[in-house]
C-alpha positions as CSV (number, residue, x, y, z in Angstrom):
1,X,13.8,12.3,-39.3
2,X,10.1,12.0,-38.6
3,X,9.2,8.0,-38.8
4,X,6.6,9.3,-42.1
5,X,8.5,8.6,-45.0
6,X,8.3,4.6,-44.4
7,X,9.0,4.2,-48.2
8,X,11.9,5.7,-47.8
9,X,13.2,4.0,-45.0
10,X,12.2,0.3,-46.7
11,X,14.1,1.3,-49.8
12,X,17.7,2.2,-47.8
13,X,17.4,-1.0,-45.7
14,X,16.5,-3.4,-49.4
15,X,19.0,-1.7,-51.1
16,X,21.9,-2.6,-47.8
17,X,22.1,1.1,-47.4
18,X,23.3,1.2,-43.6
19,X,25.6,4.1,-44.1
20,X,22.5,6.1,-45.4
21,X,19.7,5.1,-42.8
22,X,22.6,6.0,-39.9
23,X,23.1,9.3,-41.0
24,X,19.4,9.9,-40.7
25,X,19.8,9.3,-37.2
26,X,20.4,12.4,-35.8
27,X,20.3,13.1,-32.0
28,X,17.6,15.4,-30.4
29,X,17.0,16.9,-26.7
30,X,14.7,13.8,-25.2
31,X,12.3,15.0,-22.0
32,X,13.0,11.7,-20.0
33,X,9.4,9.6,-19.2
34,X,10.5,8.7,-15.5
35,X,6.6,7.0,-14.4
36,X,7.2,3.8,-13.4
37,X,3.4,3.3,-13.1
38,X,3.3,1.7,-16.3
39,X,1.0,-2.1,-16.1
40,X,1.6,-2.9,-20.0
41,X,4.9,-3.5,-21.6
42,X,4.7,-4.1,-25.0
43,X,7.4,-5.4,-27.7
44,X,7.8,-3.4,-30.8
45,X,10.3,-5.0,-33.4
46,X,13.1,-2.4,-34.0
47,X,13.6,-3.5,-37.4
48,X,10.1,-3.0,-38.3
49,X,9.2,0.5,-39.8
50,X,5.4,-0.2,-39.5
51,X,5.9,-0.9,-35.9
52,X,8.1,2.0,-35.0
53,X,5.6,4.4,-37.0
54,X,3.2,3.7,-34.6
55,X,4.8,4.4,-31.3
56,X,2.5,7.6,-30.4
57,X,-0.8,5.5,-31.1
58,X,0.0,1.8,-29.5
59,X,-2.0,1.6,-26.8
60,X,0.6,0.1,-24.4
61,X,1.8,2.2,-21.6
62,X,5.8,1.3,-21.9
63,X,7.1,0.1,-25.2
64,X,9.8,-2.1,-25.5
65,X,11.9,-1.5,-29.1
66,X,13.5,-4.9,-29.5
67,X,17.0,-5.7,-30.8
68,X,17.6,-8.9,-29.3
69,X,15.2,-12.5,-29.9
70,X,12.9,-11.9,-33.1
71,X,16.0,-9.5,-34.7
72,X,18.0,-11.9,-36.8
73,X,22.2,-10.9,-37.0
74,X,21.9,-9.4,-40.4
75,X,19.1,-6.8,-39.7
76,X,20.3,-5.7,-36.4
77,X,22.5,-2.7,-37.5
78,X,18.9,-1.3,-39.2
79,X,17.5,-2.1,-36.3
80,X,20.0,0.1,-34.4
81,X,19.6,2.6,-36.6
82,X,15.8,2.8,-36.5
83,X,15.3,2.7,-33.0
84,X,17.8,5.7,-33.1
85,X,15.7,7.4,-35.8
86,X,12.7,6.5,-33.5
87,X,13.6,7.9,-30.5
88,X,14.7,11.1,-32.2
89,X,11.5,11.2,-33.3
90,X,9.5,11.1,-30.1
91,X,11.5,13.6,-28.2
92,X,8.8,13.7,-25.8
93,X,6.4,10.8,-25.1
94,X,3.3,9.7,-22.8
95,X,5.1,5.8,-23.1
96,X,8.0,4.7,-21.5
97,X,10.2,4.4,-24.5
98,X,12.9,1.5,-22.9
99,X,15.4,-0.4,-25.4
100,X,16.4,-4.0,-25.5
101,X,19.8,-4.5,-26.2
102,X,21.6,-7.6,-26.6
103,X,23.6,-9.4,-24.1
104,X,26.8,-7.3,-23.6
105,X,29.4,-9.7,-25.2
106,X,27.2,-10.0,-27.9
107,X,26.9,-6.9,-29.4
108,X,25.0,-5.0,-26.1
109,X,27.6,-2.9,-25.2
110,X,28.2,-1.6,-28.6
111,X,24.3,-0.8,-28.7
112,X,24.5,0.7,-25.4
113,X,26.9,3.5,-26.7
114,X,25.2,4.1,-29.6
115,X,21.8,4.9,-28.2
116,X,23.4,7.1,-25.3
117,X,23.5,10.5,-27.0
118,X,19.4,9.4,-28.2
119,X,18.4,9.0,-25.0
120,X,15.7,6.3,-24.0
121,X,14.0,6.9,-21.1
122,X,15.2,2.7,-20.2
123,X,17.8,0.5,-21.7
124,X,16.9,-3.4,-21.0
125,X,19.6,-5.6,-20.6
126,X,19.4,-9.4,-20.9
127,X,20.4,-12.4,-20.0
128,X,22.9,-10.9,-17.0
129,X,24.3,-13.8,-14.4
130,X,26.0,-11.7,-11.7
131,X,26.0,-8.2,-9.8
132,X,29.4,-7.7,-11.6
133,X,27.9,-7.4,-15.1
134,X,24.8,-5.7,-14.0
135,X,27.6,-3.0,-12.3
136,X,29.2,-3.0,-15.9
137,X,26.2,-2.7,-17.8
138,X,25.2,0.6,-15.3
139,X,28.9,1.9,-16.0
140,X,28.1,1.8,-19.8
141,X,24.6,3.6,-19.4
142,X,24.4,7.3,-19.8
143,X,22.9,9.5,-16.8
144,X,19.6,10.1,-16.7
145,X,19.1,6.7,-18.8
146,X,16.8,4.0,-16.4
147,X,18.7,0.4,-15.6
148,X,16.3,-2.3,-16.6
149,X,17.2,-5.9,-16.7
150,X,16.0,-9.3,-17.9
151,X,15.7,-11.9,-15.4
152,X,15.9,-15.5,-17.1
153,X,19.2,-17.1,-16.3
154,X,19.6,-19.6,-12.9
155,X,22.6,-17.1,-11.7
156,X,20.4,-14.4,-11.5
157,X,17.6,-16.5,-10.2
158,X,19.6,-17.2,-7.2
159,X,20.9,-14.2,-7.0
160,X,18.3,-11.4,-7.4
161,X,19.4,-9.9,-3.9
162,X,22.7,-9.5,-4.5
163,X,21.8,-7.9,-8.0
164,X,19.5,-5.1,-6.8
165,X,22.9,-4.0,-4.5
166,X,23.6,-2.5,-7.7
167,X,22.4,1.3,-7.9
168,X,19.4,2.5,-10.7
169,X,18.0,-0.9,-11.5
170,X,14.3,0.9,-11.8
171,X,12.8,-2.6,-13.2
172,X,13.0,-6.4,-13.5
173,X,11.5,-7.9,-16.3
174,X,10.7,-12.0,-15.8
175,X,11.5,-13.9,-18.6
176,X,9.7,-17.0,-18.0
177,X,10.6,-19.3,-21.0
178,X,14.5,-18.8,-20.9
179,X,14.4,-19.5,-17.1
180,X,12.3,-22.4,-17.1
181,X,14.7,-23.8,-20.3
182,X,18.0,-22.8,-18.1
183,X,16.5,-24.7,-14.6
184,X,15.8,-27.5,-17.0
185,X,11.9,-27.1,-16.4
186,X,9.4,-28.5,-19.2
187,X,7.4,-25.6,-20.2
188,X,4.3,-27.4,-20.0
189,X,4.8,-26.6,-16.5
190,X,3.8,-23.2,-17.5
191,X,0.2,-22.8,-16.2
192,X,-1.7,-20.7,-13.8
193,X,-2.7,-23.6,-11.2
194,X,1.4,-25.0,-11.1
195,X,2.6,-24.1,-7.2
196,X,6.3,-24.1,-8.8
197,X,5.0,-21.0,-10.9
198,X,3.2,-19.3,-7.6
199,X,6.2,-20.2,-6.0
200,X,8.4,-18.6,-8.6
201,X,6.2,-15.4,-9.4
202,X,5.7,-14.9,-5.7
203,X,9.4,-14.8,-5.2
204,X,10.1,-12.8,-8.2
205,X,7.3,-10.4,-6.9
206,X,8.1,-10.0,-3.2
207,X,11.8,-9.7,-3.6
208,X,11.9,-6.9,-6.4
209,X,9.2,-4.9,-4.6
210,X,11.3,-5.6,-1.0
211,X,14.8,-3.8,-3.3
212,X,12.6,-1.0,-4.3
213,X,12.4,-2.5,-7.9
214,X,9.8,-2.6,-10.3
215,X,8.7,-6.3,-11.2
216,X,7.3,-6.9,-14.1
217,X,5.6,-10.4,-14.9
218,X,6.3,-12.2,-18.5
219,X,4.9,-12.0,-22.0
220,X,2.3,-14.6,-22.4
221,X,2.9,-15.6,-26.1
222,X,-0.1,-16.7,-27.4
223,X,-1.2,-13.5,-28.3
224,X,-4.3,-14.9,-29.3
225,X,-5.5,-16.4,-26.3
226,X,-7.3,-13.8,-24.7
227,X,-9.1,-15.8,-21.9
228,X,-5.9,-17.9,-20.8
229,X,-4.4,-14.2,-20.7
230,X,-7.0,-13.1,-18.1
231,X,-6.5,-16.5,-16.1
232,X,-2.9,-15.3,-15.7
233,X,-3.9,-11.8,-15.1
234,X,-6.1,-12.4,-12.3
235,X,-3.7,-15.1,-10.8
236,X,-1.0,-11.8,-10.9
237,X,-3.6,-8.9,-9.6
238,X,-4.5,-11.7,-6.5
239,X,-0.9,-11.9,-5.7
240,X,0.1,-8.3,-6.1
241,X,1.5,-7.5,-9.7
242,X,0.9,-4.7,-11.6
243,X,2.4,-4.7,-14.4
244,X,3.1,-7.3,-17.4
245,X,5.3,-7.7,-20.5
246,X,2.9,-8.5,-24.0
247,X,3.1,-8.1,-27.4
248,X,-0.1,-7.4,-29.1
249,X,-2.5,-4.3,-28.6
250,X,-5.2,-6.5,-27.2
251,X,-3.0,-7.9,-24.7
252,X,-2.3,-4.4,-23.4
253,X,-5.7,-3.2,-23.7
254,X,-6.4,-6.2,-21.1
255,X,-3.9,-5.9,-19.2
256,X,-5.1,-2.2,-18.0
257,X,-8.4,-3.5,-17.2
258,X,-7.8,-5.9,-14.8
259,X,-4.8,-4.3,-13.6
260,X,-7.1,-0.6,-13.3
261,X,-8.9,0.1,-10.4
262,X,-12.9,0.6,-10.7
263,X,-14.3,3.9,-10.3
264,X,-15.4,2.4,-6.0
265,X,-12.3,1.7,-5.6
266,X,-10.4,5.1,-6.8
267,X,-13.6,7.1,-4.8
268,X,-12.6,5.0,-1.7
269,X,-8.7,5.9,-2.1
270,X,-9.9,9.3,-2.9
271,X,-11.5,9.9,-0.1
272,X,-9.3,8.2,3.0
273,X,-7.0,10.6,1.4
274,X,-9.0,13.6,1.9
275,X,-9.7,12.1,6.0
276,X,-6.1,11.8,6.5
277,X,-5.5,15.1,5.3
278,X,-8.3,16.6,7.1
279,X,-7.1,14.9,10.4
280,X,-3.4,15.2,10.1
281,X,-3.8,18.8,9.5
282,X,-5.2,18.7,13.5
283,X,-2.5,16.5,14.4
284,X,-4.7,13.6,14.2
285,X,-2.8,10.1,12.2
286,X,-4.9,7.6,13.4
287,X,-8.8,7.6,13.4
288,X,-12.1,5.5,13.3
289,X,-14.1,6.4,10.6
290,X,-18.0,4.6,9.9
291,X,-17.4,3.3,6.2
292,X,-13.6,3.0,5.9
293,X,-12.9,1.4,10.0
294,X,-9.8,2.8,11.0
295,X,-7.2,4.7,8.8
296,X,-3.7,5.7,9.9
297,X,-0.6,6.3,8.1
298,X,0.0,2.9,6.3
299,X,-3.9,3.3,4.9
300,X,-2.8,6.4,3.9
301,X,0.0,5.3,2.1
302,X,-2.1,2.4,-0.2
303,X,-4.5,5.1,-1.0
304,X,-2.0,7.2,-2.6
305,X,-0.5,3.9,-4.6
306,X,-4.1,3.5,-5.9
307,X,-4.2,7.0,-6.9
308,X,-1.1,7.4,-8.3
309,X,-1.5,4.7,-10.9
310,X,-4.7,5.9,-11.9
């Protein structure tokens, strides 16, 4: 069912019409999204038809459709549903379409096979502790279907190593406030000049990136603080991240533009691409050149990452 008929969907979840709004749910051939060059992540309340409706126009690059914190008990069967009826809708779309669930024991594994057969191009899991359940969780995930996980309990803190062992993990989100709250740290901690928060995003950072996982750096909440947003932004560009959760269109829209690359900076990468080329085709992977100094292979290599998150 195309999210249009928003009337319709309203009326079957006011009049406790579950059975009804499930079987609108019907499963359709997704083409999976598998770009991991997404910088914004953006929460869209599952149980909010006005939300869902406007998956193809949010400006975010990966869209998170929430059924965990913000989804009280009562509404998350509809919330189930219409994230079902959501995906079925966009069969094939330009944003990462990735579903929270909830923990497993608390109604996440149930979610987990009843999205399969709709498959999202990620299914998020939170609030893991150990490799074990993050090897459960992947056992309950469809193929094809990304591993994403929410980091923001001490056990998987200390052991973020151990966890990547797992196969398919293709992201780690960092959930900053249910950390800080679990290692018993105030969060007026929380600011971009705290070491313990360089410390702790640098870790977060270095060790994903080291596993071959995608890090991606928390939701700042105040939606409406632009300029403390950019603080953080810059603070995460200067260190080396690239992406970031959020939860407004504004954020996102910021987000890209300090984690974009100016127009110098994709004409430099351009072009020590084209040199290498050039050279390489003559046998030639390591060479002076007047503007750029000296490019080899590992040059080579950033100018591609610039490229390919254009």
């Amino acid at each position: 069912m195309p999210l249009t008929d928003l009337q319709k969907l309203d009326s079957l979840i006011a009049r406790d019409d579950l059975s009804s709004l499930q079987n609108l749910a019907s499963a359709t051939p997704r083409i999976q999204n598998r770009s991991l060059s997404f910088r914004s992540a953006m929460m869209l309340s599952a149980h909010n038809t006005r939300h869902l409706s406007k998956i193809p126009s949010v400006p975010a690059e990966c869209l998170m459709l929430n059924l965990e914190d913000g989804v009280a008990p009562e509404q998350k069967p509809y919330a189930l549903a219409l994230c079902a009826i959501a995906l079925a809708a966009n069969p094939k779309s330009d944003k990462k379409l990735v579903v929270r669930v909830n923990p497993l024991d608390e109604g996440g594994e149930e979610e987990i096979a009843y999205l399969n057969p709709f498959m999202p191009d990620g299914i998020r899991v939170p609030k893991i502790r150990t490799a074990e359940e993050v090897r459960r969780a992947s056992s309950l995930i469809a193929q094809g279907i990304e591993l994403h996980l929410s980091i923001e309990t001490k056990e998987a803190w200390l052991a973020l190593e151990e966890i990547a062992s797992v196969p398919g993990i293709a992201a780690y989100y960092l959930g900053v406030l249910d950390l800080f709250a679990d290692l018993g740290l105030s969060q007026s901690l929380l600011h971009p000049d705290n070491p313990t928060v360089h410390y702790m995003l640098a870790r977060f950072l270095t060790t994903a990136r080291a596993c071959g996982i995608k890090p991606v750096s928390f939701v700042y909440q105040n939606h409406k603080n632009l300029d403390c947003l950019r603080n953080w932004l810059e603070l995460e560009k200067m260190m080396g991240f690239d992406a970031k959760g959020c939860i407004s269109p504004a954020q996102a829209e910021l987000i890209h533009e300090i984690f974009g690359h100016s127009e110098a900076e994709l004409k430099r990468a351009k072009e020590i691409v084209e040199l290498f080329r050039e050279h390489a085709a003559r046998g030639v992977t390591g060479f002076a050149h007047d503007v750029y100094g000296f490019i080899d292979e590992p040059i080579y290599k950033g100018a591609l990452a610039v490229l390919d998150k254009r």
